[in-house]
C-alpha positions, 0 to 999 in steps of 0.5 A: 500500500502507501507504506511501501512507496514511503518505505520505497522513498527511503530505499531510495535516500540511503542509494543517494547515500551511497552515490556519495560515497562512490563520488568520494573515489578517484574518477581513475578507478572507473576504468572506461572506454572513452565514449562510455566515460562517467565522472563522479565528482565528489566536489559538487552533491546533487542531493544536498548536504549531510545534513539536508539528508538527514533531515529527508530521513526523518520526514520519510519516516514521519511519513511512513509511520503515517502510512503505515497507522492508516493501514492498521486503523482499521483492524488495530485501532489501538496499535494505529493510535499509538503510531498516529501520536508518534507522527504528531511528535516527531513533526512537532520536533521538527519545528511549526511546518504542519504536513501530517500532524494535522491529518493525524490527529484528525484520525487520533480524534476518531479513533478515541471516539471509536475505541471509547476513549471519550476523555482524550477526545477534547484535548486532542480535537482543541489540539486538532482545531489549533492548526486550523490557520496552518492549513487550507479552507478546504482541509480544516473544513474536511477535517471538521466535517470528517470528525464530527461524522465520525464521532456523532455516534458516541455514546458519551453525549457530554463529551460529544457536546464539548467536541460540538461547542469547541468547533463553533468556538473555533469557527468564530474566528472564521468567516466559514458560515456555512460550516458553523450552521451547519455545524450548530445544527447537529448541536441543536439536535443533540441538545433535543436528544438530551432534552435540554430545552433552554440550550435547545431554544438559544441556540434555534434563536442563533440560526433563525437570526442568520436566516433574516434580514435586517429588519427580522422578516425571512429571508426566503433566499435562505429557503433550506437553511429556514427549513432546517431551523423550521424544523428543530423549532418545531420540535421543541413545540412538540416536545414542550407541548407549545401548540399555540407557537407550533400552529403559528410556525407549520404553515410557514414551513408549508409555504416556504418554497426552496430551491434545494429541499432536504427530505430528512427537514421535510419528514421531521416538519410533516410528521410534527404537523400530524401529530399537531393535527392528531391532537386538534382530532382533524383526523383527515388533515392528520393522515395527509400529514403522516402519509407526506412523512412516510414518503419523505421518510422512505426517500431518505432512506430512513426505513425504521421511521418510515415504519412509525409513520406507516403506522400513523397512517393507518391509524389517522385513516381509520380514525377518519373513517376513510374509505381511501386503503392506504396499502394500496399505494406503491409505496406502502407495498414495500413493507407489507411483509413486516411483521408489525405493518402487516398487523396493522393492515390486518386491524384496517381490513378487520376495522372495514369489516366491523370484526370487533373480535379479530381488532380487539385481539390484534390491539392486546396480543403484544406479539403485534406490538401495535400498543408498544408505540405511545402515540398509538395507545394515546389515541386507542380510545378514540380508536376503539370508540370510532370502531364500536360507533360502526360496529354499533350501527351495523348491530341496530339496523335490523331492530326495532326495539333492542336491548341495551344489555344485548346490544354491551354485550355484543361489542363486549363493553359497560351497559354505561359506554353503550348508551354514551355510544347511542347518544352520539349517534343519535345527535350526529343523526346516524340514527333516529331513535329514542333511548329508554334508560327506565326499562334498558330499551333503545326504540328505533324509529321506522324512518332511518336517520337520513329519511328523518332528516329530509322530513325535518327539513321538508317540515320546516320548509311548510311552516315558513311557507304557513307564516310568509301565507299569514303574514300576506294575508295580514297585509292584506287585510290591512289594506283592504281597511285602509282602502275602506276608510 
C-alpha cells in the first residue's frame, strides 16, 4: 500500500547515500572506454548536504509511520493510535511546518471516539482545531466535517457536546458560515436528544437570526437553511407541548418554497404537523400529514421511521373513517411483509369489516406490538370508540326495539359506554331513535336517520311557507281597511 512507496522513498535516500560515497573515489578507478566515460565528482552533491539528508530521513519516516497507522486503523485501532501520536511528535520536533500532524490527529480524534476513549477526545480535537490557520479552507473544513461524522455516534453525549461547542468556538474566528450552521445544527439536535430545552431554544434563536434580514422578516433566499431551523423549532413545540407557537410556525414551513429541499427537514416538519393535527382530532388533515412523512421518510432512506409513520397512517385513516386503503399505494407495498405493518393492515381490513373480535385481539396480543408505540395507545380510545360507533350501527339496523344489555354485550363493553355510544349517534343523526334508560330499551324509529332528516327539513320548509301565507294575508287585510276608510 502507501507504506511501501514511503518505505520505497527511503530505499531510495540511503542509494543517494551511497552515490556519495562512490563520488568520494578517484574518477581513475572507473576504468572506461572513452565514449562510455562517467565522472563522479565528489566536489559538487546533487542531493544536498549531510545534513539536508538527514533531515529527508526523518520526514520519510514521519511519513511512513503515517502510512503505515492508516493501514492498521482499521483492524488495530489501538496499535494505529499509538503510531498516529508518534507522527504528531516527531513533526512537532521538527519545528511549526504542519504536513501530517494535522491529518493525524484528525484520525487520533476518531479513533478515541471509536475505541471509547471519550476523555482524550477534547484535548486532542482543541489540539486538532489549533492548526486550523496552518492549513487550507478546504482541509480544516474536511477535517471538521470528517470528525464530527465520525464521532456523532458516541455514546458519551457530554463529551460529544464539548467536541460540538469547541468547533463553533473555533469557527468564530472564521468567516466559514456555512460550516458553523451547519455545524450548530447537529448541536441543536443533540441538545433535543438530551432534552435540554433552554440550550435547545438559544441556540434555534442563533440560526433563525442568520436566516433574516435586517429588519427580522425571512429571508426566503435562505429557503433550506429556514427549513432546517423550521424544523428543530418545531420540535421543541412538540416536545414542550407549545401548540399555540407550533400552529403559528407549520404553515410557514408549508409555504416556504426552496430551491434545494432536504427530505430528512421535510419528514421531521410533516410528521410534527400530524401529530399537531392528531391532537386538534382533524383526523383527515392528520393522515395527509403522516402519509407526506412516510414518503419523505422512505426517500431518505430512513426505513425504521418510515415504519412509525406507516403506522400513523393507518391509524389517522381509520380514525377518519376513510374509505381511501392506504396499502394500496406503491409505496406502502414495500413493507407489507413486516411483521408489525402487516398487523396493522390486518386491524384496517378487520376495522372495514366491523370484526370487533379479530381488532380487539390484534390491539392486546403484544406479539403485534401495535400498543408498544405511545402515540398509538394515546389515541386507542378514540380508536376503539370510532370502531364500536360502526360496529354499533351495523348491530341496530335490523331492530326495532333492542336491548341495551344485548346490544354491551355484543361489542363486549359497560351497559354505561353503550348508551354514551347511542347518544352520539343519535345527535350526529346516524340514527333516529329514542333511548329508554327506565326499562334498558333503545326504540328505533321506522324512518332511518337520513329519511328523518329530509322530513325535518321538508317540515320546516311548510311552516315558513304557513307564516310568509299569514303574514300576506295580514297585509292584506290591512289594506283592504285602509282602502275602506
Amino acid at each position: 500500500g502507501r507504506s511501501l512507496v514511503a518505505r520505497a522513498r527511503s530505499e531510495l535516500g540511503r542509494a543517494r547515500s551511497a552515490c556519495k560515497l562512490e563520488g568520494a573515489l578517484p574518477t581513475a578507478v572507473a576504468v572506461m572506454s572513452d565514449s562510455d566515460e562517467f565522472e563522479y565528482e565528489s566536489d559538487d552533491d546533487p542531493y544536498g548536504g549531510a545534513e539536508e539528508e538527514d533531515g529527508d530521513e526523518e520526514a520519510i519516516q514521519i511519513e511512513n509511520t503515517f502510512y503505515e497507522a492508516d493501514d492498521n486503523k482499521q483492524n488495530f485501532p489501538e496499535q494505529a493510535l499509538e503510531q498516529f501520536q508518534k507522527v504528531v511528535t516527531l513533526e512537532t520536533a521538527r519545528g511549526t511546518e504542519v504536513v501530517w500532524r494535522f491529518k493525524a490527529l484528525q484520525n487520533i480524534v476518531i479513533l478515541c471516539s471509536r475505541i471509547g476513549r471519550f476523555d482524550d477526545m477534547p484535548s486532542r480535537y482543541r489540539e486538532l482545531l489549533s492548526y486550523m490557520d496552518q492549513v487550507t479552507r478546504n482541509d480544516a473544513s474536511e477535517a471538521i466535517n470528517t470528525v464530527l461524522d465520525s464521532v456523532s455516534s458516541a455514546s458519551d453525549l457530554t463529551k460529544l457536546e464539548t467536541i460540538y461547542e469547541l468547533t463553533l468556538d473555533a469557527l468564530q474566528a472564521t468567516s466559514n458560515q456555512r460550516l458553523w450552521f451547519s455545524t450548530s445544527v447537529k448541536l441543536a439536535k443533540l441538545h433535543l436528544e438530551m432534552g435540554d430545552v433552554q440550550k435547545l431554544q438559544r441556540l434555534v434563536k442563533a440560526l433563525h437570526k442568520t436566516c433574516q434580514k435586517p429588519d427580522g422578516t425571512d429571508d426566503v433566499s435562505k429557503g433550506s437553511h429556514l427549513l432546517e431551523v423550521y424544523a428543530l423549532e418545531i420540535q421543541v413545540c412538540t416536545f414542550t407541548k407549545n401548540s399555540l407557537r407550533m400552529k403559528e410556525i407549520y404553515p410557514k414551513t408549508i409555504n416556504l418554497t426552496s430551491a434545494i429541499v432536504d427530505p430528512r427537514n421535510i419528514a421531521v416538519i410533516r410528521e410534527s404537523g400530524g401529530k399537531m393535527f392528531m391532537s386538534e382530532k382533524k383526523w383527515e388533515a392528520a393522515y395527509n400529514e403522516f402519509f407526506e412523512a412516510f414518503k419523505n421518510y422512505q426517500e431518505t432512506g430512513n426505513a425504521t421511521r418510515a415504519k412509525i409513520m406507516l403506522k400513523y397512517v393507518v391509524l389517522a385513516n381509520m380514525l377518519a373513517l376513510s374509505s381511501i386503503n392506504p396499502f394500496d399505494s406503491r409505496e406502502a407495498k414495500v413493507y407489507q411483509d413486516d411483521p408489525e405493518i402487516s398487523a396493522m393492515a390486518s386491524l384496517r381490513s378487520a376495522f372495514e369489516q366491523n370484526d370487533i373480535n379479530t381488532i380487539d385481539n390484534l390491539l392486546t396480543n403484544p406479539a403485534y406490538r401495535i400498543l408498544s408505540d405511545a402515540f398509538i395507545k394515546t389515541y386507542l380510545q378514540d380508536l376503539l370508540r370510532n370502531i364500536r360507533l360502526q360496529v354499533l350501527q351495523n348491530i341496530i339496523k335490523p331492530y326495532r326495539c333492542v336491548s341495551l344489555d344485548f346490544l354491551a354485550k355484543e361489542i363486549n363493553i359497560s351497559k354505561e359506554e353503550v348508551t354514551s355510544l347511542l347518544v352520539q349517534l343519535i345527535l350526529d343523526e346516524k340514527i333516529a331513535a329514542k333511548i329508554d334508560g327506565i326499562e334498558g330499551f333503545l326504540q328505533v324509529s321506522s324512518a332511518g336517520g337520513e329519511k328523518s332528516k329530509q322530513f325535518t327539513g321538508l317540515q320546516k320548509w311548510v311552516d315558513s311557507l304557513e307564516r310568509i301565507q299569514g303574514q300576506t294575508e295580514a297585509v292584506n287585510s290591512l289594506l283592504y281597511k285602509m282602502n275602506m276608510s
